[in-house]
Backbone as XML, in Angstrom:
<?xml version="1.0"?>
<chain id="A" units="angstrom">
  <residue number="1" name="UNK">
    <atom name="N" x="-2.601" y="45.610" z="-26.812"/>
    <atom name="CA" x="-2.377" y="45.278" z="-25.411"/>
    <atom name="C" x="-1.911" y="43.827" z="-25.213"/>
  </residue>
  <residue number="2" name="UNK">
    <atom name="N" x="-2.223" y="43.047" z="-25.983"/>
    <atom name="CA" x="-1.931" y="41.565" z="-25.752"/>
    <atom name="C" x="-0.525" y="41.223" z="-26.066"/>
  </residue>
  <residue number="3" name="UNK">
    <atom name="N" x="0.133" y="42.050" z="-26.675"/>
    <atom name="CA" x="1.830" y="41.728" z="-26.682"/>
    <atom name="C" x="2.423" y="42.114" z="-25.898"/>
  </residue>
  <residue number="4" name="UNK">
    <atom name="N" x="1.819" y="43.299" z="-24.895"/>
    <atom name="CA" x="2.467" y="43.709" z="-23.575"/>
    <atom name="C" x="1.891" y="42.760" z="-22.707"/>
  </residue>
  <residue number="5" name="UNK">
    <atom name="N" x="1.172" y="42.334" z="-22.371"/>
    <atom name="CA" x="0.623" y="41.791" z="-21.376"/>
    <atom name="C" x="1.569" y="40.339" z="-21.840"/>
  </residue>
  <residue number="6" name="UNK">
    <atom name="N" x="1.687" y="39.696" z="-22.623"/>
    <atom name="CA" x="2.768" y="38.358" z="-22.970"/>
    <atom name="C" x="4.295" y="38.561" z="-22.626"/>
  </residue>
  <residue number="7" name="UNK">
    <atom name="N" x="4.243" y="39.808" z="-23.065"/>
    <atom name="CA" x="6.265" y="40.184" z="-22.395"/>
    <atom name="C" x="5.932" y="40.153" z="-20.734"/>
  </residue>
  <residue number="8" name="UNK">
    <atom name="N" x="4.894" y="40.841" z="-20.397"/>
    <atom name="CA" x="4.796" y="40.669" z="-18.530"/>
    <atom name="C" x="5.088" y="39.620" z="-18.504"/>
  </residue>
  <residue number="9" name="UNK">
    <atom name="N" x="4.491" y="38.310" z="-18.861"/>
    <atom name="CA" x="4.033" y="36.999" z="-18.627"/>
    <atom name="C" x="5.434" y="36.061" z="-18.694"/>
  </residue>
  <residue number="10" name="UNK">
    <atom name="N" x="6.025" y="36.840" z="-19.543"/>
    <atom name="CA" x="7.473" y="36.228" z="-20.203"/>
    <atom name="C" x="8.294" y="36.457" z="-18.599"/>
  </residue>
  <residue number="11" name="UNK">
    <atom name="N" x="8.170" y="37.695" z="-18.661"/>
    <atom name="CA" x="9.022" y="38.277" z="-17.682"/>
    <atom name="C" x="8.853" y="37.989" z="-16.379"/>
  </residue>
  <residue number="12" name="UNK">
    <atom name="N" x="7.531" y="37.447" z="-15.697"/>
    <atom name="CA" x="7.432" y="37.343" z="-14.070"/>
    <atom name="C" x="7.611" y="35.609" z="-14.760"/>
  </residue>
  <residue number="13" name="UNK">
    <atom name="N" x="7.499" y="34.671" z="-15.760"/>
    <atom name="CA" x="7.638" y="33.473" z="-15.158"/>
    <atom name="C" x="9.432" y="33.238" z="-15.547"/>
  </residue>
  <residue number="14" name="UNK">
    <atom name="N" x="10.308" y="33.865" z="-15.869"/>
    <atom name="CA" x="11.875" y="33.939" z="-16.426"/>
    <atom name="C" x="12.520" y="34.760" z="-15.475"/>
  </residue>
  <residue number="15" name="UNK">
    <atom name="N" x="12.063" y="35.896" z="-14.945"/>
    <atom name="CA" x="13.198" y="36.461" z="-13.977"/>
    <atom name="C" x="12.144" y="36.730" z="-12.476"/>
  </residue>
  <residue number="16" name="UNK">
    <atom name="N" x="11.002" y="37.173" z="-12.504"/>
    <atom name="CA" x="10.534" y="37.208" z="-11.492"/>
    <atom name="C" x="10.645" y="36.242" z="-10.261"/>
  </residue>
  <residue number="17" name="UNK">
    <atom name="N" x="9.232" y="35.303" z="-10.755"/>
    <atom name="CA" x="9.384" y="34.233" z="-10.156"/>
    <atom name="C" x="10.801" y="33.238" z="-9.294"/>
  </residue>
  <residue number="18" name="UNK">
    <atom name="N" x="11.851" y="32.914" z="-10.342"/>
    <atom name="CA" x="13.029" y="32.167" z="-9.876"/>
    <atom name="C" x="13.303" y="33.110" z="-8.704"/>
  </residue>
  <residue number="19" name="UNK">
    <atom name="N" x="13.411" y="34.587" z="-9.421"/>
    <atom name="CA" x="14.325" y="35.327" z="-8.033"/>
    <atom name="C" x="13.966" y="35.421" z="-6.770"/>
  </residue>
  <residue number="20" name="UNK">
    <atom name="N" x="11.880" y="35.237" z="-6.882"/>
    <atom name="CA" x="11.392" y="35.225" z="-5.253"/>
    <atom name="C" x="11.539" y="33.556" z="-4.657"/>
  </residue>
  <residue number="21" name="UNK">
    <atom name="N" x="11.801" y="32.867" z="-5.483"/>
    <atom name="CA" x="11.973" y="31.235" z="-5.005"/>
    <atom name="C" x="13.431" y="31.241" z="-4.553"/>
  </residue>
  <residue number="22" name="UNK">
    <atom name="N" x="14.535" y="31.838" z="-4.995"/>
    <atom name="CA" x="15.799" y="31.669" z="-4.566"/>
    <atom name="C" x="15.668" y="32.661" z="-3.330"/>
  </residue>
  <residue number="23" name="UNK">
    <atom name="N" x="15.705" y="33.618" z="-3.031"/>
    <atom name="CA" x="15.402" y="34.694" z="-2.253"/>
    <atom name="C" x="14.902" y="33.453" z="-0.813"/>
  </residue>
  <residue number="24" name="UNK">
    <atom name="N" x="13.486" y="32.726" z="-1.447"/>
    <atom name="CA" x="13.201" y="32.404" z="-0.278"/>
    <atom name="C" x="14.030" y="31.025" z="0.517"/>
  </residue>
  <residue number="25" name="UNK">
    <atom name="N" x="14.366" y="30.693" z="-0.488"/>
    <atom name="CA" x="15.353" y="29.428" z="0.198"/>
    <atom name="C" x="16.640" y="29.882" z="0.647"/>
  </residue>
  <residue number="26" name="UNK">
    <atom name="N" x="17.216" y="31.208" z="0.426"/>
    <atom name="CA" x="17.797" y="31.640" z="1.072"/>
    <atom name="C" x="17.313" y="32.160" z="2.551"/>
  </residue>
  <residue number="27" name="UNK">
    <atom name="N" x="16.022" y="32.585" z="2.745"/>
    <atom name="CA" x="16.111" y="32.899" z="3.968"/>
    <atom name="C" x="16.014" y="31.834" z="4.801"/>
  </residue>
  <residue number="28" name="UNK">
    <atom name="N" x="14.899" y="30.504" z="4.352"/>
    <atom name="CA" x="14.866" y="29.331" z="5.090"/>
    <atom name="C" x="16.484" y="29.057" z="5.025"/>
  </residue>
  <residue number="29" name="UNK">
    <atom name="N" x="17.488" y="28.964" z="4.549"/>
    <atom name="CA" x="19.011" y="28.475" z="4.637"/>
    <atom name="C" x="19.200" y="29.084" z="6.410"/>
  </residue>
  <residue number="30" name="UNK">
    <atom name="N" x="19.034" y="30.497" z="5.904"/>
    <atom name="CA" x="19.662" y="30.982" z="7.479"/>
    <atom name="C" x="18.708" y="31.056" z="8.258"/>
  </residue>
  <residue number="31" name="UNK">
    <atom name="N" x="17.376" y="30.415" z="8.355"/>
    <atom name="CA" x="16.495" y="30.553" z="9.772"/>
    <atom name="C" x="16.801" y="28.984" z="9.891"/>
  </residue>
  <residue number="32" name="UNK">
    <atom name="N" x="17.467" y="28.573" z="9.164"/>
    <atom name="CA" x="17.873" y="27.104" z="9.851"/>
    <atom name="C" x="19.634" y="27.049" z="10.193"/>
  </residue>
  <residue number="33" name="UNK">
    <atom name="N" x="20.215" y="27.788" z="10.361"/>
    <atom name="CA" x="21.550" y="28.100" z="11.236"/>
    <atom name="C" x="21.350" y="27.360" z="12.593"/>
  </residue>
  <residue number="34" name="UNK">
    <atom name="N" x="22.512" y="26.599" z="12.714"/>
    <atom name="CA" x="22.759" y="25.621" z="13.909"/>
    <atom name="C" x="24.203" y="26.355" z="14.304"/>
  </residue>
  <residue number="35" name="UNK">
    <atom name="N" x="24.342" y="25.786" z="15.668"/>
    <atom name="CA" x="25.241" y="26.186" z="16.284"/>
    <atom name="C" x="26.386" y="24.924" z="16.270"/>
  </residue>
  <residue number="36" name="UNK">
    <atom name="N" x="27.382" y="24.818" z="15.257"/>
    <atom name="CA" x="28.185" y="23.586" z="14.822"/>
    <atom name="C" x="28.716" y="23.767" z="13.261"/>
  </residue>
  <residue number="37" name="UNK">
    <atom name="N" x="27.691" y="24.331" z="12.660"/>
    <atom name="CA" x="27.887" y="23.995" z="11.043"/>
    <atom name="C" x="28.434" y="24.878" z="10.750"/>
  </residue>
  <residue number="38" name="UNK">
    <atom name="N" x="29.014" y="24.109" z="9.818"/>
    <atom name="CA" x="29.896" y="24.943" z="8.779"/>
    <atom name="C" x="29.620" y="25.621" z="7.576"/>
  </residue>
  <residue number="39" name="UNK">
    <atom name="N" x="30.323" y="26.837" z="7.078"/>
    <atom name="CA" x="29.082" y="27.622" z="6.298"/>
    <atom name="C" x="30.513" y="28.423" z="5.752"/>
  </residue>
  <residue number="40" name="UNK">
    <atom name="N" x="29.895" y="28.863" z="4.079"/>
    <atom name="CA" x="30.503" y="30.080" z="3.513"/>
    <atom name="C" x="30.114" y="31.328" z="3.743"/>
  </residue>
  <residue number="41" name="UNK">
    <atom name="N" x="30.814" y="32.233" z="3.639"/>
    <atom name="CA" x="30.355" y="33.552" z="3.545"/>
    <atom name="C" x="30.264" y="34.217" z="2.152"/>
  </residue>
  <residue number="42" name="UNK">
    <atom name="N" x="29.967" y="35.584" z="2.209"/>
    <atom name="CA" x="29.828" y="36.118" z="1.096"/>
    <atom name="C" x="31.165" y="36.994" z="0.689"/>
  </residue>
  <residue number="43" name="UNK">
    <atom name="N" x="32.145" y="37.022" z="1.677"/>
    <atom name="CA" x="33.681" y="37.528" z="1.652"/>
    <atom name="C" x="34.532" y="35.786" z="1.064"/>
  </residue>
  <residue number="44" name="UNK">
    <atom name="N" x="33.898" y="34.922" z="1.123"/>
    <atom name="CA" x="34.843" y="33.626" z="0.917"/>
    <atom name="C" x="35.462" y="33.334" z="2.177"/>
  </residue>
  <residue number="45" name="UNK">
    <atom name="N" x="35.083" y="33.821" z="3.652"/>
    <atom name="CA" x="35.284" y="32.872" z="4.875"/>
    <atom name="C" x="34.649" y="32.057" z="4.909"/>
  </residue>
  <residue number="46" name="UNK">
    <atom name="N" x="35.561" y="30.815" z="5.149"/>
    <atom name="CA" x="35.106" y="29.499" z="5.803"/>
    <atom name="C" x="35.111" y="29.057" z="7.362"/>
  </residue>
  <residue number="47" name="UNK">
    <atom name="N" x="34.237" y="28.901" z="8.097"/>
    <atom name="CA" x="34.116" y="28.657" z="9.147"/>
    <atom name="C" x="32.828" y="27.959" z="10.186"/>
  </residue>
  <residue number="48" name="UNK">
    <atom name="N" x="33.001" y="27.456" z="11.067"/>
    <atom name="CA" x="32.248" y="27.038" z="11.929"/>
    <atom name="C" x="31.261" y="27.947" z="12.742"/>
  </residue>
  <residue number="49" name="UNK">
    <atom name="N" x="30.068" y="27.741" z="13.021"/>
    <atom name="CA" x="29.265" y="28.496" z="14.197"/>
    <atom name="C" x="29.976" y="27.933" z="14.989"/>
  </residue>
  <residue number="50" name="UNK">
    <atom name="N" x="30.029" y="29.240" z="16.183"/>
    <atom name="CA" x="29.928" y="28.885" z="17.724"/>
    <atom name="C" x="28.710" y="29.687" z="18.217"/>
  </residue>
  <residue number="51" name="UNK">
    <atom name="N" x="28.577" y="30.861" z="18.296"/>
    <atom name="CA" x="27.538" y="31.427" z="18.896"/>
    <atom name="C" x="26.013" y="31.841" z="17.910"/>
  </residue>
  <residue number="52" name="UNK">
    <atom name="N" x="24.885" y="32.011" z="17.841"/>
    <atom name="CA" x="24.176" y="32.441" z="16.900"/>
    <atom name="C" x="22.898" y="33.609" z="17.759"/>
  </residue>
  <residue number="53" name="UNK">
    <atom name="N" x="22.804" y="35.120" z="17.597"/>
    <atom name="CA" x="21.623" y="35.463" z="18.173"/>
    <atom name="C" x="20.769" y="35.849" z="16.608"/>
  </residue>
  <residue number="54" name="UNK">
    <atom name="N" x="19.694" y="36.798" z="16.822"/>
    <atom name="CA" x="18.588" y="37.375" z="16.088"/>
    <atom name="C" x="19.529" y="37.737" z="14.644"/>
  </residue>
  <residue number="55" name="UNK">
    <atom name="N" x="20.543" y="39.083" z="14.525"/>
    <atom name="CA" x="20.961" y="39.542" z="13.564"/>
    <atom name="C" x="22.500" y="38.765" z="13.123"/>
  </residue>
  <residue number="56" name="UNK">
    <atom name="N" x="23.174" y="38.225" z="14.101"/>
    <atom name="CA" x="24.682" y="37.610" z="14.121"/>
    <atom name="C" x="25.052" y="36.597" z="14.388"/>
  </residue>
  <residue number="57" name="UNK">
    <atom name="N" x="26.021" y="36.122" z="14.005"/>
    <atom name="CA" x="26.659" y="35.109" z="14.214"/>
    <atom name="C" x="28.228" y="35.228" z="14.125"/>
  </residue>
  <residue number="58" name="UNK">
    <atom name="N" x="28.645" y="34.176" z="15.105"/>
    <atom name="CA" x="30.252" y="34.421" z="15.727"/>
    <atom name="C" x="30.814" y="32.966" z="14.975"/>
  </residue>
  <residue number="59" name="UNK">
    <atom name="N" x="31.611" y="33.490" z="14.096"/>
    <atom name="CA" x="32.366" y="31.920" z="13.394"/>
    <atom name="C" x="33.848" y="31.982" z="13.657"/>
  </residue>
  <residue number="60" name="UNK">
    <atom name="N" x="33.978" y="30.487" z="13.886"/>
    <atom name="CA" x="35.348" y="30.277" z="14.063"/>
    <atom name="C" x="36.036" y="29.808" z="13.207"/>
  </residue>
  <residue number="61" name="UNK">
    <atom name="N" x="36.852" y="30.767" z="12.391"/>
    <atom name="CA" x="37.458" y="30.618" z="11.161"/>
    <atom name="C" x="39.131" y="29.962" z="11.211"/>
  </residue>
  <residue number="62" name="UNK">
    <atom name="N" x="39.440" y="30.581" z="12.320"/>
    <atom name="CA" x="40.499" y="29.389" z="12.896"/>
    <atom name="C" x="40.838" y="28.951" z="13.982"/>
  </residue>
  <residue number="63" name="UNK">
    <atom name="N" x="41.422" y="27.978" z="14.249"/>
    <atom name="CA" x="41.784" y="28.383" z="16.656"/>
    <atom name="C" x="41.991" y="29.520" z="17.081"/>
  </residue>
  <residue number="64" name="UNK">
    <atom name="N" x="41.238" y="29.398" z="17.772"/>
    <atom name="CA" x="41.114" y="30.753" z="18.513"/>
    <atom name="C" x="41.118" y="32.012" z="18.046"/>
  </residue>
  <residue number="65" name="UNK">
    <atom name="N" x="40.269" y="32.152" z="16.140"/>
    <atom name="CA" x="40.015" y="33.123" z="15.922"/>
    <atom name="C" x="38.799" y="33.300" z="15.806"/>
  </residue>
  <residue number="66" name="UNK">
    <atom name="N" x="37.589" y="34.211" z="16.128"/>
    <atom name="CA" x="36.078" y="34.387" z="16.225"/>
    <atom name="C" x="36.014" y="35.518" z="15.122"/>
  </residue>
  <residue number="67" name="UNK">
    <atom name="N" x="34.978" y="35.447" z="14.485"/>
    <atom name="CA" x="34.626" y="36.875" z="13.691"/>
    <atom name="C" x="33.096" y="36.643" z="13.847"/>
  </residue>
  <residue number="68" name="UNK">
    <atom name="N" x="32.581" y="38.027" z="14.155"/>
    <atom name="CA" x="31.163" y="38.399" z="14.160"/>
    <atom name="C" x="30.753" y="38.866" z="12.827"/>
  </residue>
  <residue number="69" name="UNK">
    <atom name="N" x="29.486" y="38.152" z="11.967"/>
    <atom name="CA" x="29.190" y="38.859" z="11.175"/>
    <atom name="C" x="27.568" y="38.559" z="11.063"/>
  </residue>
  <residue number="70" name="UNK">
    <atom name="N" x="27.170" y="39.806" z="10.059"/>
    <atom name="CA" x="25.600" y="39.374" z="10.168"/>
    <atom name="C" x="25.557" y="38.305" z="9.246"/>
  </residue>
  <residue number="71" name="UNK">
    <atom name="N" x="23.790" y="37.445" z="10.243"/>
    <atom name="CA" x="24.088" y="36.004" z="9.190"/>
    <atom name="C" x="23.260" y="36.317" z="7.685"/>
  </residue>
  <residue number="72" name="UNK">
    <atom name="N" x="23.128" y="37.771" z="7.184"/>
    <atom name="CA" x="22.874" y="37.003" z="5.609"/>
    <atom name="C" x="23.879" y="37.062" z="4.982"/>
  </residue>
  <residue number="73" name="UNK">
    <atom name="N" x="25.047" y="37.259" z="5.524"/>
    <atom name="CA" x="26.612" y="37.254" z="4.759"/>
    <atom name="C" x="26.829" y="35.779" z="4.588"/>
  </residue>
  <residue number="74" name="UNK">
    <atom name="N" x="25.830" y="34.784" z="5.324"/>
    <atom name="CA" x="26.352" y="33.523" z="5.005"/>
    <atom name="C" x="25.616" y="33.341" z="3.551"/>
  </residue>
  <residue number="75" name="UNK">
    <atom name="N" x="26.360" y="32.757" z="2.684"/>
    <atom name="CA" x="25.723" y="32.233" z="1.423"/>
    <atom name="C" x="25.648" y="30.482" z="1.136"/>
  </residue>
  <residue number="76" name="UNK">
    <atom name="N" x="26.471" y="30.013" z="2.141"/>
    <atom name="CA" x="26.111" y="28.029" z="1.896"/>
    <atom name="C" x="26.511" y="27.356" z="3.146"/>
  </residue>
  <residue number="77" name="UNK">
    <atom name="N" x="25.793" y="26.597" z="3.533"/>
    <atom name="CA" x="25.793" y="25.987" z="4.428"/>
    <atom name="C" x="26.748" y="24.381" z="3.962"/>
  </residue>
  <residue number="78" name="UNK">
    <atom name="N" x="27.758" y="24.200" z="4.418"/>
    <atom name="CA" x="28.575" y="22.830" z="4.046"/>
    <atom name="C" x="28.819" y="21.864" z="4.726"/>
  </residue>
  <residue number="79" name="UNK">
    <atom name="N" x="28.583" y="20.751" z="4.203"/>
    <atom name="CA" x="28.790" y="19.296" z="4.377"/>
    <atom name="C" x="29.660" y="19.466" z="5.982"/>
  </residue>
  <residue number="80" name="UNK">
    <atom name="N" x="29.452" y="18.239" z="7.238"/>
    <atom name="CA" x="30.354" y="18.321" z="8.076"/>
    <atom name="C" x="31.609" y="17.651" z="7.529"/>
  </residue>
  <residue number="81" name="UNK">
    <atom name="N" x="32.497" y="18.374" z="8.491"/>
    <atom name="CA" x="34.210" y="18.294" z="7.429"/>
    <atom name="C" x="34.487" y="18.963" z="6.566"/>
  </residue>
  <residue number="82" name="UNK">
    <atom name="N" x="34.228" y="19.858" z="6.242"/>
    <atom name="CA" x="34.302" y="20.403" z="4.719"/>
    <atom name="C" x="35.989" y="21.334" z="5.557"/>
  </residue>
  <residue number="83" name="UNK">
    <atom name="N" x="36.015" y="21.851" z="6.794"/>
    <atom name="CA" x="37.084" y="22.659" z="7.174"/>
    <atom name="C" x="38.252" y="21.804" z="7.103"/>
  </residue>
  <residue number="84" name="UNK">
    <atom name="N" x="38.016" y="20.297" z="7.505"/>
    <atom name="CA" x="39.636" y="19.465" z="7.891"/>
    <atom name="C" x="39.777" y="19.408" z="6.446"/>
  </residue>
  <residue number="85" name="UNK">
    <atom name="N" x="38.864" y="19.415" z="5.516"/>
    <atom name="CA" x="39.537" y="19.385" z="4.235"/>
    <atom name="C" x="40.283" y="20.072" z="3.480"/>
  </residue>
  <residue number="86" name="UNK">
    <atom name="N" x="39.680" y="21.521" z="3.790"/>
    <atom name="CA" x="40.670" y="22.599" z="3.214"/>
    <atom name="C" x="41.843" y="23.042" z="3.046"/>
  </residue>
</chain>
């Protein structure tokens, strides 16, 4: 029993663990969504918040273009400016 119980041990502190620590800083990422910032998606849109409710968010990816998507499609939140740079 003690070599199974060491592969567990292997296994929740190498893949377990990291994945519930990334997991959770991902959700703190998007329960901290502002209405301004600039953010990636998980399609590779770049764009600005304008609007934010419970499940969505409305980004403005160019003048006067809006796209609604749900916010765990966002995957990074970026530096201000990161759009005039692109």
């Amino acid at each position: 029993f003690l070599p199974l119980i060491i592969i567990f041990g292997i296994f929740y502190f190498m893949l377990i663990r990291p994945q519930m620590k990334r997991a959770k800083e991902a959700r703190a990422m998007v329960a901290a969504l502002a209405k301004g910032d600039e953010v990636l998606t998980n399609g590779g849109l770049l764009g600005r918040i304008e609007d934010i409710s419970e499940t969505f968010v409305t980004l403005e990816v160019a003048d006067k273009v809006s796209v609604k998507m749900q916010k765990n499609a966002i995957t990074a939140v970026l530096p201000k400016g990161t759009i005039k740079q692109a």
